[in-house]
N, C-alpha and C positions, 0 to 999 in steps of 0.2 A: 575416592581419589580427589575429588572435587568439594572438600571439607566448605572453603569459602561461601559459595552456593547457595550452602544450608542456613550459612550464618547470619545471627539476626544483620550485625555490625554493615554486611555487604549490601550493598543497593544496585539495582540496575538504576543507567541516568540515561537520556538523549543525548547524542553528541551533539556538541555545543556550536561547532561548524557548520551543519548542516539545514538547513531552513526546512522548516515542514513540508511537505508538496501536500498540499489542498487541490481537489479535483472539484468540480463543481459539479451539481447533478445535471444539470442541464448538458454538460459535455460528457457524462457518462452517458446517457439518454442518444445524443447523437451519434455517438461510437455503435452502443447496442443496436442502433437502426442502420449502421452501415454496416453491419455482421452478417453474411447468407446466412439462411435457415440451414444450425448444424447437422450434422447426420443421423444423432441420435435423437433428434428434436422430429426432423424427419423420418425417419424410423419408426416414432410412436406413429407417428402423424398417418404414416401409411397404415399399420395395423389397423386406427381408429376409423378413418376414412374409407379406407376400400378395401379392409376386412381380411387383410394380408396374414399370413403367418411372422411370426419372430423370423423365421431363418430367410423367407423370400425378402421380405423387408429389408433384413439386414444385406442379402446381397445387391439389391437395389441401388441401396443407399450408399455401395462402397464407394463410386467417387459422384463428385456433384453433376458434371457431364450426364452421368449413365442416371444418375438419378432424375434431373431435368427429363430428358430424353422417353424413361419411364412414365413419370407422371403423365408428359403430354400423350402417352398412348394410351395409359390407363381412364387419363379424362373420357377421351374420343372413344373409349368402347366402356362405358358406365355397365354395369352389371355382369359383366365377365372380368371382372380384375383377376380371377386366379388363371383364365386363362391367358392371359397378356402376361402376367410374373412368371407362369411357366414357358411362355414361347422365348422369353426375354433371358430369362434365366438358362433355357436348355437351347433350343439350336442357334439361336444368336450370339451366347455366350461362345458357343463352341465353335460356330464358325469368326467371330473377332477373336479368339484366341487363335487359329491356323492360320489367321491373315495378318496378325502379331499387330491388332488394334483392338480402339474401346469398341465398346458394343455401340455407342452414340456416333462413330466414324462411318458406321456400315452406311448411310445414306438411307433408310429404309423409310420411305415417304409414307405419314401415319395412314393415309386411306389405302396403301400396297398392303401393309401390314396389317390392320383390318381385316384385308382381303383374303392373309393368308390363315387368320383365325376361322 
């Protein structure tokens, strides 16, 4: 349908109105450093780190709060991370889901929670 397209005669051109937008690296540079670490950047990050599975990981990381919140309890108990992503993951999740908030809302002060591992 689009015969033009193909043809040598046809050219694509820049519109003539338009001025080029030139970015500078230096302000990409400053943008990239004002961007939180994504989720899926954190998602590796956890696997690599504290030896998590894909799926714990991923539910970790679902919003930035729960993920924040995660890591500083995973730091403070270093060598049980799977059991901090399971206690995080199963009764916390389930009780901030019946109380209709984030799991980062519940208030649970990292050394109570410690306590309760």
């Amino acid at each position: 349908m689009r015969s033009k397209e193909e043809a040598k005669d046809y050219r694509y051109f820049p519109e003539p109105d338009l001025p080029p937008f030139i970015i500078s690296q230096a302000t990409i540079e400053k943008i990239r450093k004002s961007i939180p670490e994504l989720p899926e950047e954190r998602k590796k990050r956890f696997m690599r780190e504290y030896g998590l599975s894909k799926y714990d990981a991923a539910i970790l990381v679902a919003s930035q709060k729960n993920a924040e919140y995660a890591e500083e309890r995973l730091k403070a108990y270093s060598g049980k991370e799977k059991s901090v992503a399971n206690w995080i993951i199963g009764p916390l999740a389930s009780i901030a889901a019946n109380s209709d908030c984030a799991i980062s809302q519940l208030d649970v002060p990292v050394n109570d929670f410690i306590g309760l591992i």
